[in-house]
N, C-alpha and C positions, 0 to 999 in steps of 0.2 A: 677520551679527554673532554672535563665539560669546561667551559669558560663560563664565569659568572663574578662577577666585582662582589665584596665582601669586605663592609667598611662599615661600624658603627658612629653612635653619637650624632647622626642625623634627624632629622623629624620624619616620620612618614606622613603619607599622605592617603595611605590608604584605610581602611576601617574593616574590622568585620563582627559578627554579630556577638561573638565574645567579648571583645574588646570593648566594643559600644557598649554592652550590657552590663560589663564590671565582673563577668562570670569567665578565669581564665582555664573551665574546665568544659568551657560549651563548645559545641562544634558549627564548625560554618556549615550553611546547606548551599549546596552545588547542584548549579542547574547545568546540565550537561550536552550537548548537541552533536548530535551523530547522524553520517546518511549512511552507514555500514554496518559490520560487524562491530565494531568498537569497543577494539582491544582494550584502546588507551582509555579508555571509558573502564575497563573490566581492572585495569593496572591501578586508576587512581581510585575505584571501590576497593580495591585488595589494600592498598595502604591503608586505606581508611580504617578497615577492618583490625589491620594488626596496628593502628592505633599511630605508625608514619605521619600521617596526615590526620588533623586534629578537624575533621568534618567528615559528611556523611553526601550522599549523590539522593537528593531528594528530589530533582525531576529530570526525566528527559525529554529533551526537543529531537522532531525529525522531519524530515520532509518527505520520508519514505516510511509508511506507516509497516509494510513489512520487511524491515534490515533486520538483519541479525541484533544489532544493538537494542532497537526497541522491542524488540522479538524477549532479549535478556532480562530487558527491567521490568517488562507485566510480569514475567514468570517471579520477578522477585518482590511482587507487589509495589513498584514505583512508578508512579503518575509517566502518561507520554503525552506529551502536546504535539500534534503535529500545523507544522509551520511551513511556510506560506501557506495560505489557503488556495483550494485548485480553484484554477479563473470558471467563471460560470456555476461554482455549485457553494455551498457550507459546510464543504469539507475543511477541517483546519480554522486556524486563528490569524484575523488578522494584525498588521505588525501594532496597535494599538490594544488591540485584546492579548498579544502574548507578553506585552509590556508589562498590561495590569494585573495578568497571570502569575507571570513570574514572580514579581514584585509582592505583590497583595495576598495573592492566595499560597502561593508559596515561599515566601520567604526568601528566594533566595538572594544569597551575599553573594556569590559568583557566579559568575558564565562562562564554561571551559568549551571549549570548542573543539569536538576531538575525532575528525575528518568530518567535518559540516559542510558539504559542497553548494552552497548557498549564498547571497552576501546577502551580509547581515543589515537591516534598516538600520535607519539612522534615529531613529526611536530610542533604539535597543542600547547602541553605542552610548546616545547623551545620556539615558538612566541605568546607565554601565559604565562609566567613564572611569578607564584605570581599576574596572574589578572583573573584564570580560579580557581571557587570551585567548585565542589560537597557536595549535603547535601546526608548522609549517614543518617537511620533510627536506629541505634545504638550508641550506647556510644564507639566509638573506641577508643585503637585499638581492644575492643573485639568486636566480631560477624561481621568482616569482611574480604573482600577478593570474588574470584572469587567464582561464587554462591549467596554469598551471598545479596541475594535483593528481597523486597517484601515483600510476606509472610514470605520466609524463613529465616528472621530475625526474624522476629516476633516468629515464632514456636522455633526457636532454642534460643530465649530468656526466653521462658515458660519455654520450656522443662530443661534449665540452673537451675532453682532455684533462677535464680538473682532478688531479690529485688527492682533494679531500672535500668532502660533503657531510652531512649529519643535518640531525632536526634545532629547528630555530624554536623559540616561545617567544609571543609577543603580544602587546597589547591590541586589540581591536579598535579601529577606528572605523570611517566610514569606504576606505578604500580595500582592495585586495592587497593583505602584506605589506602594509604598509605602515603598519603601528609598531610603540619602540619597544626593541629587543631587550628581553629579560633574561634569557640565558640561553647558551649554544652548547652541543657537545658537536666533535668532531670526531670522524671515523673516516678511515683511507677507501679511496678509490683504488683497487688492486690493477694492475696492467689486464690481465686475465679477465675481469670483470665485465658480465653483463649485467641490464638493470636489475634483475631479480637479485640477483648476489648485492645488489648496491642497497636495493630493497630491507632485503632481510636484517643485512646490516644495520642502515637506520633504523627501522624500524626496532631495535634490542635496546637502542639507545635509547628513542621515544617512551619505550617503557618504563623507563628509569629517569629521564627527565625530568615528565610532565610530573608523577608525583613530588618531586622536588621543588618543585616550584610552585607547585597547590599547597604543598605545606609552607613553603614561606609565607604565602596571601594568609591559608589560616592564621598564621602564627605573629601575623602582621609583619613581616620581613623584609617586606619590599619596602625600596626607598629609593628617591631620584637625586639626582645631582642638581647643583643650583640649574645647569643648562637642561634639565629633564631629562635625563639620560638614567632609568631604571637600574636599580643591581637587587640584589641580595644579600642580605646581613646573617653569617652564618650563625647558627644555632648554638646556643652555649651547651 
C-alpha cells in the first residue's frame, strides 16, 4: 500500500531542467548518493532507462570510495565524487566544492539520497531546497534520527511491537529525518518476524517507491499544500 495525496490545479514550487528550459522531452540529471551497494541507486537508473522516469543519474556521491554503488557507476562511465573529505589529507570534496560540483560542472536538478550514511551540510540543503530526498526505511517520524539506519531500523521495529512499517521519502533538510514526507508505502510487520524478513520486505517496497517519486520531481508533480505539506499529482 503506498500513501501519497494526488490533487491537481495547484502551483508547484518546484523546477526542473525541462521545465525551466521550455524542452518537455529533456531529462533531469540526478546526482545520486550512496555509502553501499545501492540498490535504490540501480532501481531509479533501471526506470530511467525504460523511460518510467524522465532523467538520467549523472553523478554519484560517496563517502566510501569502494561501495558496491560507486564500484557500479565507474564501470558505467559516471562521474563519482567522494564527500566528505578525510580530516588531514585531499582526499574528496569539500562541502563548498561539492556544492560548486554539483551544481556547475554537473548540472544536476536533483539530489537522491539512496542509503547516504552521512549528514548532509547545510550548503547542500540551501542550494537544494525542495530538490534533495532521502528515502528513510521506516514510516517517520518514528524510528528516526541519528543511528538510526539499516538494520537498526529494522530491529528496533521488531522489537517495537508495531504492526506495520515500510520506507518514508522526504525532503532533506539540515537535521536527520526531519524533512516533509512526500510519500509512504506500508508493508506488515508479521508476528513470526525477524529484522531480516522485516528488511527484505521494505526493502521490495523501496524499490518501487523511490522511482515513483523521482518521476514525479522529473515530471514536476510535486506540490505543497498552503501549510507546506508535499503530495503528488498523479500522472495523466
Amino acid at each position: 500500500m503506498t500513501t501519497a495525496r494526488a490533487h491537481a490545479g495547484r502551483p508547484s514550487t518546484s523546477a526542473t531542467a525541462a521545465t525551466a528550459g521550455g524542452d518537455a522531452d529533456a531529462r533531469a540529471t540526478l546526482a545520486v548518493f550512496v555509502s553501499g551497494g545501492g540498490s535504490n541507486m540501480r532501481a531509479i537508473d533501471a526506470a530511467c532507462e525504460s523511460g518510467a522516469v524522465r532523467g538520467r543519474v549523472g553523478v554519484v556521491v560517496t563517502n566510501a570510495a569502494d561501495c558496491g554503488g560507486a564500484e557500479w557507476a565507474r564501470a558505467r562511465g559516471i562521474p563519482v565524487l567522494i564527500y566528505p573529505r578525510k580530516k588531514g589529507t585531499t582526499d574528496g570534496l569539500t562541502a563548498e566544492e561539492l556544492v560548486e560540483s554539483l551544481t556547475r560542472e554537473h548540472g544536476a536538478d536533483f539530489v537522491l539520497l539512496a542509503g547516504y550514511l552521512r549528514l548532509i551540510p547545510p550548503e547542500l540543503c540551501r542550494a537544494y531546497e525542495n530538490r534533495m530526498v532521502n528515502i528513510h526505511p521506516a514510516l517517520l517520524p518514528s524510528f528516526g534520527g541519528k543511528g538510526m539506519h539499516g538494520e537498526n531500523v529494522h530491529k528496533a521495529v521488531v522489537a517495537s511491537g508495531v504492526r506495520y512499517t515500510g520506507p518514508t521519502i522526504h525532503f532533506v533538510n539540515e537535521e536527520f529525518d526531519k524533512g516533509k514526507i512526500i510519500a509512504q508505502s506500508v508493508v506488515p510487520v508479521l508476528d513470526d518476524d525477524d529484522y531480516k524478513a522485516v528488511a527484505a520486505r521494505v526493502l521490495e517496497q523501496e524499490h518501487l517507491l523511490f522511482p515513483r517519486v523521482v518521476a514525479a520531481m522529473c515530471d514536476d508533480r510535486v506540490r505543497f499544500r498552503p501549510d507546506g505539506v508535499p503530495y503528488i499529482v498523479d500522472s495523466d
